[in-house]
mmCIF file as gemmi writes it, N, C-alpha and C atoms, coordinates in Angstrom:
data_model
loop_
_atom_site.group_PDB
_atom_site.id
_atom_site.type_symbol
_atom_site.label_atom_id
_atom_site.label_alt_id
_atom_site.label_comp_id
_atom_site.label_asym_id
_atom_site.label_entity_id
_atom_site.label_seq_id
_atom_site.pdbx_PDB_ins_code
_atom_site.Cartn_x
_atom_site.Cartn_y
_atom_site.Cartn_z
_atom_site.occupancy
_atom_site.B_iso_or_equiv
_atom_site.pdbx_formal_charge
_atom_site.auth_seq_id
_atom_site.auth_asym_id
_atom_site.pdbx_PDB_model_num
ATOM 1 N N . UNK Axp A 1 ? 0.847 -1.18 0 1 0 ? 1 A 1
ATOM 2 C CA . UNK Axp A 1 ? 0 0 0 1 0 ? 1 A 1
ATOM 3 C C . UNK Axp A 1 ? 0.887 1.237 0 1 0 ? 1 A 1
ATOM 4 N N . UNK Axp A 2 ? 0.472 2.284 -0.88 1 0 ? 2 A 1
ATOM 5 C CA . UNK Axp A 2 ? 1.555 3.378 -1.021 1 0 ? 2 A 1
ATOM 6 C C . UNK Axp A 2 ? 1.124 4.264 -0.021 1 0 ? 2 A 1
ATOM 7 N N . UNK Axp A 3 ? 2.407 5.105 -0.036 1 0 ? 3 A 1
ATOM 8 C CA . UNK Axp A 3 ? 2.218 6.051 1.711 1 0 ? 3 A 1
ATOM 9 C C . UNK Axp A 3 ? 0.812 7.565 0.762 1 0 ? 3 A 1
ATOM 10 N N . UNK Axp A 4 ? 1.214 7.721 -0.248 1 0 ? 4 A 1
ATOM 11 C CA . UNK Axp A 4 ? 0.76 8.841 -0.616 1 0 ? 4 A 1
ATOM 12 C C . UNK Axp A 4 ? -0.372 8.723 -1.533 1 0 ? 4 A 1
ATOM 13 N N . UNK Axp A 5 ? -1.552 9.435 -2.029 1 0 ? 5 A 1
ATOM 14 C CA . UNK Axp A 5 ? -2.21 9.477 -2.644 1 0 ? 5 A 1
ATOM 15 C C . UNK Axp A 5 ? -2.044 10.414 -3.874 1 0 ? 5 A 1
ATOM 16 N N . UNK Axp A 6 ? -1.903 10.257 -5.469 1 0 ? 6 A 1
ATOM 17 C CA . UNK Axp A 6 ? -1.959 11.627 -6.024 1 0 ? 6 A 1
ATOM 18 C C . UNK Axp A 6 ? -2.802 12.13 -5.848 1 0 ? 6 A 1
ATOM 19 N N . UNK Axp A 7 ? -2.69 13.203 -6.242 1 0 ? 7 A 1
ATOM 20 C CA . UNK Axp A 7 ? -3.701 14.626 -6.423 1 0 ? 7 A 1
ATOM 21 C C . UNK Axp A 7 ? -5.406 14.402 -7.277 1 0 ? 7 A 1
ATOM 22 N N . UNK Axp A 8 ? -4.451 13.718 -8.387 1 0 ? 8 A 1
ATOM 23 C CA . UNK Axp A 8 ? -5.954 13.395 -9.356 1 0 ? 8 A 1
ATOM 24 C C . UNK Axp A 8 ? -6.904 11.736 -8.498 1 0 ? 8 A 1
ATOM 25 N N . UNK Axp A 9 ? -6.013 11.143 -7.799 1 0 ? 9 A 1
ATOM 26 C CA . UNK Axp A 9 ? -7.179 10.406 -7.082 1 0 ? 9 A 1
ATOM 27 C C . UNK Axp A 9 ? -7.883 11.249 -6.384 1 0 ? 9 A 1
ATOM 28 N N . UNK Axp A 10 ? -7.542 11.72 -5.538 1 0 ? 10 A 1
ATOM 29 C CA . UNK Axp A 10 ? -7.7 12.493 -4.204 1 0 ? 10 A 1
ATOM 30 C C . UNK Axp A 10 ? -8.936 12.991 -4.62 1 0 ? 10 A 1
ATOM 31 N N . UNK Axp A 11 ? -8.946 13.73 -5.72 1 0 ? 11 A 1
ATOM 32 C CA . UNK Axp A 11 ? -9.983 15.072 -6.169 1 0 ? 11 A 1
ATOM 33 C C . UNK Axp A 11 ? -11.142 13.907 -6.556 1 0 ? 11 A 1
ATOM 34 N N . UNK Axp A 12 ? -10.542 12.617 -7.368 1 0 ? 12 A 1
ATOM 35 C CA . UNK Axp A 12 ? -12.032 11.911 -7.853 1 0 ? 12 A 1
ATOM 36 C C . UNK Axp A 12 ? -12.684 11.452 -7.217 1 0 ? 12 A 1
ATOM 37 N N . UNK Axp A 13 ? -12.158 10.859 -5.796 1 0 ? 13 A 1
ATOM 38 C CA . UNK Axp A 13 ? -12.459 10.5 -4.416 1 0 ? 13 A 1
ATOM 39 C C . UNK Axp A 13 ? -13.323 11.609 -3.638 1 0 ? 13 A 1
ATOM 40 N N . UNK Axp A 14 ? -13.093 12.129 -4.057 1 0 ? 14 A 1
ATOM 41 C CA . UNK Axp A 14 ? -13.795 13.719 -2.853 1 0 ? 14 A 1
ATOM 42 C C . UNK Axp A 14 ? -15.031 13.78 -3.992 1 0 ? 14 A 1
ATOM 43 N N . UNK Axp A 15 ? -14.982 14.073 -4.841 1 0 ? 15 A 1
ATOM 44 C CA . UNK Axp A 15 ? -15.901 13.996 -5.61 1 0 ? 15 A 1
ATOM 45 C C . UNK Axp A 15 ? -17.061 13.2 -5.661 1 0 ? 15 A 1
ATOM 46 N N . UNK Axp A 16 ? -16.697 11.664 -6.04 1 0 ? 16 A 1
ATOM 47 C CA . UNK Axp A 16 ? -17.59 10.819 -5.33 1 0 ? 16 A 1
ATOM 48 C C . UNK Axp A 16 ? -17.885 10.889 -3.97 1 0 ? 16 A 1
ATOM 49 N N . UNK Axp A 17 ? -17.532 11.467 -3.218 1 0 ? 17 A 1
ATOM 50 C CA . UNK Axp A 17 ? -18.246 11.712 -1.495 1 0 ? 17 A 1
ATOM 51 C C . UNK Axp A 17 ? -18.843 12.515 -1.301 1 0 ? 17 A 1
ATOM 52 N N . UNK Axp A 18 ? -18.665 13.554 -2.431 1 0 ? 18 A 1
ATOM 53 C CA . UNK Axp A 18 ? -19.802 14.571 -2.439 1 0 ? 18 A 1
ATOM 54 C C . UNK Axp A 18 ? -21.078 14.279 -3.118 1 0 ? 18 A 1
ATOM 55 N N . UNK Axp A 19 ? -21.132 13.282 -3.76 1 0 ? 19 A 1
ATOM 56 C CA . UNK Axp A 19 ? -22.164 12.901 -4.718 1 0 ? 19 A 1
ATOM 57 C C . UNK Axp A 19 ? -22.928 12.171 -3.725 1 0 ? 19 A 1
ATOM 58 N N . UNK Axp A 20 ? -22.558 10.97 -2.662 1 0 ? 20 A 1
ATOM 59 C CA . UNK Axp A 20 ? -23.048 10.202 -1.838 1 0 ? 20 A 1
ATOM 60 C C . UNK Axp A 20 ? -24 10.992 -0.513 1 0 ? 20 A 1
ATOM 61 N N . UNK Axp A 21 ? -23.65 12.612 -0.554 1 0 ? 21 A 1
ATOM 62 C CA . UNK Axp A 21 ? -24.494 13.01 0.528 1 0 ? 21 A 1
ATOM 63 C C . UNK Axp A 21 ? -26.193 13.393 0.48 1 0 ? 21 A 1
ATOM 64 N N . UNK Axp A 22 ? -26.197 13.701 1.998 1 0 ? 22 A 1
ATOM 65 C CA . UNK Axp A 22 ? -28.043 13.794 1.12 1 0 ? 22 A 1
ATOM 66 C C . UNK Axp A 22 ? -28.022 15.205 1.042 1 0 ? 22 A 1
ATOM 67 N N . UNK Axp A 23 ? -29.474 15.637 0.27 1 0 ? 23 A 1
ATOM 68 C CA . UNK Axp A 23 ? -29.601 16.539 -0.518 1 0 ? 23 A 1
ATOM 69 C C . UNK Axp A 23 ? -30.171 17.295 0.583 1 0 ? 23 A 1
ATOM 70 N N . UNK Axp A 24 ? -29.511 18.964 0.08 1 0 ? 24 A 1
ATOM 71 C CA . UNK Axp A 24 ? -30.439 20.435 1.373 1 0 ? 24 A 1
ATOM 72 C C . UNK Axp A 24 ? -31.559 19.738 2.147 1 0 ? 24 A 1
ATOM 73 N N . UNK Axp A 25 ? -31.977 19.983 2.807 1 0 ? 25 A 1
ATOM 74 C CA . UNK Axp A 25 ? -33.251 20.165 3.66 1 0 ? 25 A 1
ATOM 75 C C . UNK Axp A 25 ? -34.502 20.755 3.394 1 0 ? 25 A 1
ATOM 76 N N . UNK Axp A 26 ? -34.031 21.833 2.427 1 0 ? 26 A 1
ATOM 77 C CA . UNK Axp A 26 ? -34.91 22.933 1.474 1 0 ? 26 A 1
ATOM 78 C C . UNK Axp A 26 ? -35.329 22.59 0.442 1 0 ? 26 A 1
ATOM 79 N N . UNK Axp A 27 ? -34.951 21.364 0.269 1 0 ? 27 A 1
ATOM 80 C CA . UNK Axp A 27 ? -35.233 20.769 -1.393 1 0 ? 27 A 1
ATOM 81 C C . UNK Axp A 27 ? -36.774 20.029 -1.266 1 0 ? 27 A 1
ATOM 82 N N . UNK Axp A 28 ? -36.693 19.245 -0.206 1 0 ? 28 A 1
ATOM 83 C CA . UNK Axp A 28 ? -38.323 18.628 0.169 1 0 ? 28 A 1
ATOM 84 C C . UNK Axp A 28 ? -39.372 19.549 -0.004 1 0 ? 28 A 1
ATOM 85 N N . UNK Axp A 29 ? -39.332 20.616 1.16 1 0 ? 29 A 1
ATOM 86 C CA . UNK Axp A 29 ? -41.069 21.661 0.417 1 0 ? 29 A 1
ATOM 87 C C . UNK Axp A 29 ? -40.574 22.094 -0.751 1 0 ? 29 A 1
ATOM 88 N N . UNK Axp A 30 ? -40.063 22.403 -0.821 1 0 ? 30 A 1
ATOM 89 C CA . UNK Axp A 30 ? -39.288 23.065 -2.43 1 0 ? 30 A 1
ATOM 90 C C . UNK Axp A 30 ? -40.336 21.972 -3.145 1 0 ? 30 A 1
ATOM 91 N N . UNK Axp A 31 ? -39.64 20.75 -3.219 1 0 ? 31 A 1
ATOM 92 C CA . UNK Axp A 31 ? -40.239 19.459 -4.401 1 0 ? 31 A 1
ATOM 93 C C . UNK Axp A 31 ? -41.584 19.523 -4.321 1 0 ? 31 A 1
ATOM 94 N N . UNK Axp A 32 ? -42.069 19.169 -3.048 1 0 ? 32 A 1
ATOM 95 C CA . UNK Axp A 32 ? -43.072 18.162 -2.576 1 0 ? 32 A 1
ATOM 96 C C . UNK Axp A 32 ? -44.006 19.307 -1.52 1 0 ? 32 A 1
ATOM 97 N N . UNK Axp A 33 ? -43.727 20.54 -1.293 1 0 ? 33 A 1
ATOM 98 C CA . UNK Axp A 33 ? -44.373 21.684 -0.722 1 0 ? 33 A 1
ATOM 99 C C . UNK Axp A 33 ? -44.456 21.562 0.412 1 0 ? 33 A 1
ATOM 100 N N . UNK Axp A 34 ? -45.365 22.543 1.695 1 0 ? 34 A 1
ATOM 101 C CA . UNK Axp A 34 ? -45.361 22.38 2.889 1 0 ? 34 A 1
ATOM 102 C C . UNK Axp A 34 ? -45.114 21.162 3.845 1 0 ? 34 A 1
ATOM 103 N N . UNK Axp A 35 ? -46.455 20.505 3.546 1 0 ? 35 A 1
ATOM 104 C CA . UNK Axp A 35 ? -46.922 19.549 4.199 1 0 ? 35 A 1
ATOM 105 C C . UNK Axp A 35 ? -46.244 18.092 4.435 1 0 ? 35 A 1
ATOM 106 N N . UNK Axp A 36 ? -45.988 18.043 3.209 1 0 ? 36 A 1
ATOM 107 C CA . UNK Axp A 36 ? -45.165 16.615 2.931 1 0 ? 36 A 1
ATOM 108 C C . UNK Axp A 36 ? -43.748 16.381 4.029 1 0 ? 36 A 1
ATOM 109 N N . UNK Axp A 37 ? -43.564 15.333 4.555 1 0 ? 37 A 1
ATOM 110 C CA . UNK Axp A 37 ? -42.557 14.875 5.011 1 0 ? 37 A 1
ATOM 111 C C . UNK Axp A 37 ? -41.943 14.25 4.228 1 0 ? 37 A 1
ATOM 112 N N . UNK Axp A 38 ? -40.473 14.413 3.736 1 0 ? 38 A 1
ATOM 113 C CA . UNK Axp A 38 ? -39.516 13.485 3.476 1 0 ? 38 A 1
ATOM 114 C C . UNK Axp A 38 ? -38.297 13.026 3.629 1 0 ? 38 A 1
ATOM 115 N N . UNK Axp A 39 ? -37.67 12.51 3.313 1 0 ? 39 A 1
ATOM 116 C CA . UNK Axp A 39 ? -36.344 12.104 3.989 1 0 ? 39 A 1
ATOM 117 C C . UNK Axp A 39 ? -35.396 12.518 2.855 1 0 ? 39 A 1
ATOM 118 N N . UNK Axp A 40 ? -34.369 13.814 3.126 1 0 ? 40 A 1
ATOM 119 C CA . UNK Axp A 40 ? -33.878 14.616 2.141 1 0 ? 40 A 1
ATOM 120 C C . UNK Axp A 40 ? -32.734 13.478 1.047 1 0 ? 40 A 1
ATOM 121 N N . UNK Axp A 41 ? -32.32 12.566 1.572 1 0 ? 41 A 1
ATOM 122 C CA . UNK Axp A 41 ? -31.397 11.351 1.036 1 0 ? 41 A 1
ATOM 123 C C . UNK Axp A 41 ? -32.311 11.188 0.27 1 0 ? 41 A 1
ATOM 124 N N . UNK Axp A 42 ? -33.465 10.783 0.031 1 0 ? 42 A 1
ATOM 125 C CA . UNK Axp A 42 ? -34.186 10.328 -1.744 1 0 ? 42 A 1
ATOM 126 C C . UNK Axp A 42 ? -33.657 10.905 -2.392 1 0 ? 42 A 1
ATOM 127 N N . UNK Axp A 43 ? -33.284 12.731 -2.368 1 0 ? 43 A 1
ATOM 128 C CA . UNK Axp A 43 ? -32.846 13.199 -4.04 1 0 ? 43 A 1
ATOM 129 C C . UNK Axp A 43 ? -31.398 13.245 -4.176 1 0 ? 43 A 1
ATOM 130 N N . UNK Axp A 44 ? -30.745 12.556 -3.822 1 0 ? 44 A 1
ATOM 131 C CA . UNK Axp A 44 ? -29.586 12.047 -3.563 1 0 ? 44 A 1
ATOM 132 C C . UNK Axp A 44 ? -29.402 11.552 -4.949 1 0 ? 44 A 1
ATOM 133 N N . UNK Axp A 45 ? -28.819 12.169 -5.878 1 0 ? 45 A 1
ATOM 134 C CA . UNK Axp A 45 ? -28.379 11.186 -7.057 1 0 ? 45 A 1
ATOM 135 C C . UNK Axp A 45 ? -27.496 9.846 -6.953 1 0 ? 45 A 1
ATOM 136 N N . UNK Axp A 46 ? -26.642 10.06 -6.744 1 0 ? 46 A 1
ATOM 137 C CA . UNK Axp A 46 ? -25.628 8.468 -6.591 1 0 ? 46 A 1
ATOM 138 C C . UNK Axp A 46 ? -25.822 7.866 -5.424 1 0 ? 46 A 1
ATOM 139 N N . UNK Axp A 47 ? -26.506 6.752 -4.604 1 0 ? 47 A 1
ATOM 140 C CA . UNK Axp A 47 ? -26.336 6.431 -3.776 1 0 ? 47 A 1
ATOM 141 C C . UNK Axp A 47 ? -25.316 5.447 -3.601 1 0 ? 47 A 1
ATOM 142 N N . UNK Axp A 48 ? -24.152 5.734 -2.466 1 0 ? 48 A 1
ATOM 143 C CA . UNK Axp A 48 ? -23.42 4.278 -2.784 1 0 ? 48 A 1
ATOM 144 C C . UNK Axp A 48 ? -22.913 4.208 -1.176 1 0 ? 48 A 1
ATOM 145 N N . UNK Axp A 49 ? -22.469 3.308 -0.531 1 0 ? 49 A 1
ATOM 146 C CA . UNK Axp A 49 ? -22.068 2.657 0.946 1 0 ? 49 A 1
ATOM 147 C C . UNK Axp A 49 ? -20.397 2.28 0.644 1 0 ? 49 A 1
ATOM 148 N N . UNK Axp A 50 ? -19.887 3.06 1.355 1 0 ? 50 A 1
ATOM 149 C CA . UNK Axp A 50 ? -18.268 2.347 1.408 1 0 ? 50 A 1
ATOM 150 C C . UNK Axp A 50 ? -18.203 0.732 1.268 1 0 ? 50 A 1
ATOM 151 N N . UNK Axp A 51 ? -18.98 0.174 2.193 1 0 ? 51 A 1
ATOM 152 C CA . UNK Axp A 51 ? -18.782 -1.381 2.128 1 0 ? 51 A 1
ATOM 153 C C . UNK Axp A 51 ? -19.496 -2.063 1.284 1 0 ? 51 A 1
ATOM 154 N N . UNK Axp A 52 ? -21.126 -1.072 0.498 1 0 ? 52 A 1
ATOM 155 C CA . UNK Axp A 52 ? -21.782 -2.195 -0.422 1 0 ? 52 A 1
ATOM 156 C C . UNK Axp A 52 ? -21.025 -1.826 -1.875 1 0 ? 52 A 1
ATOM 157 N N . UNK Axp A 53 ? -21.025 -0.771 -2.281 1 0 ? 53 A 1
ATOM 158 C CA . UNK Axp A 53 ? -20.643 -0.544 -3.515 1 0 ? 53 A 1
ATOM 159 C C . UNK Axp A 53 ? -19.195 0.106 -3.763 1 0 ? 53 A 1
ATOM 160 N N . UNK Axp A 54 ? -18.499 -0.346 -4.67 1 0 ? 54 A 1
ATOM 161 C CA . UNK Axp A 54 ? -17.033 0.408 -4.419 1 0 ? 54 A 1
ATOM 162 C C . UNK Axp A 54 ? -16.915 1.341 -5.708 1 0 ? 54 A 1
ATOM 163 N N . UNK Axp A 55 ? -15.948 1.812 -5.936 1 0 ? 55 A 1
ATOM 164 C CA . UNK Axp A 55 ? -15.83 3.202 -7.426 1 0 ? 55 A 1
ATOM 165 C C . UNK Axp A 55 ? -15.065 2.92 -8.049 1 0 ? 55 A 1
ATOM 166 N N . UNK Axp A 56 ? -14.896 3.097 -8.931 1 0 ? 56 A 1
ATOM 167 C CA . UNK Axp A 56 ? -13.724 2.687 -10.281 1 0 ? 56 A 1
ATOM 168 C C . UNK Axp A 56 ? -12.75 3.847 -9.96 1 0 ? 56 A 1
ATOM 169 N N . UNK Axp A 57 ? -12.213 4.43 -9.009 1 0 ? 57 A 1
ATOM 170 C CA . UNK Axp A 57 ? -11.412 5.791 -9.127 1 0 ? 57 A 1
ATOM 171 C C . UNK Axp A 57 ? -10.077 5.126 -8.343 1 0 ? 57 A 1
């Protein structure tokens, strides 16, 4: 295992971890209006789990 990471992993890595979070809080009434409850992770485009799914990066 190497001590260092390059730069261009690093960035594609961060990248994909930004894709994995859930979405504003503001986005639910926004979508779905007052009333509705939802759980802001649905508009989550990429969903992925360190241990279920891994990344090509």
């Amino acid at each position: 295992m190497s001590r260092f990471i390059n730069l261009a992993k690093k960035l594609r890595l961060a990248k994909k971890k930004r894709q994995t979070r859930w979405a504003p809080f503001w986005t639910v009434p926004k979508i779905y209006g007052q009333g509705r409850r939802v759980h802001p992770g649905r508009h989550t485009e990429v969903k992925r789990h360190w241990r279920r799914n891994k990344t090509k990066a």
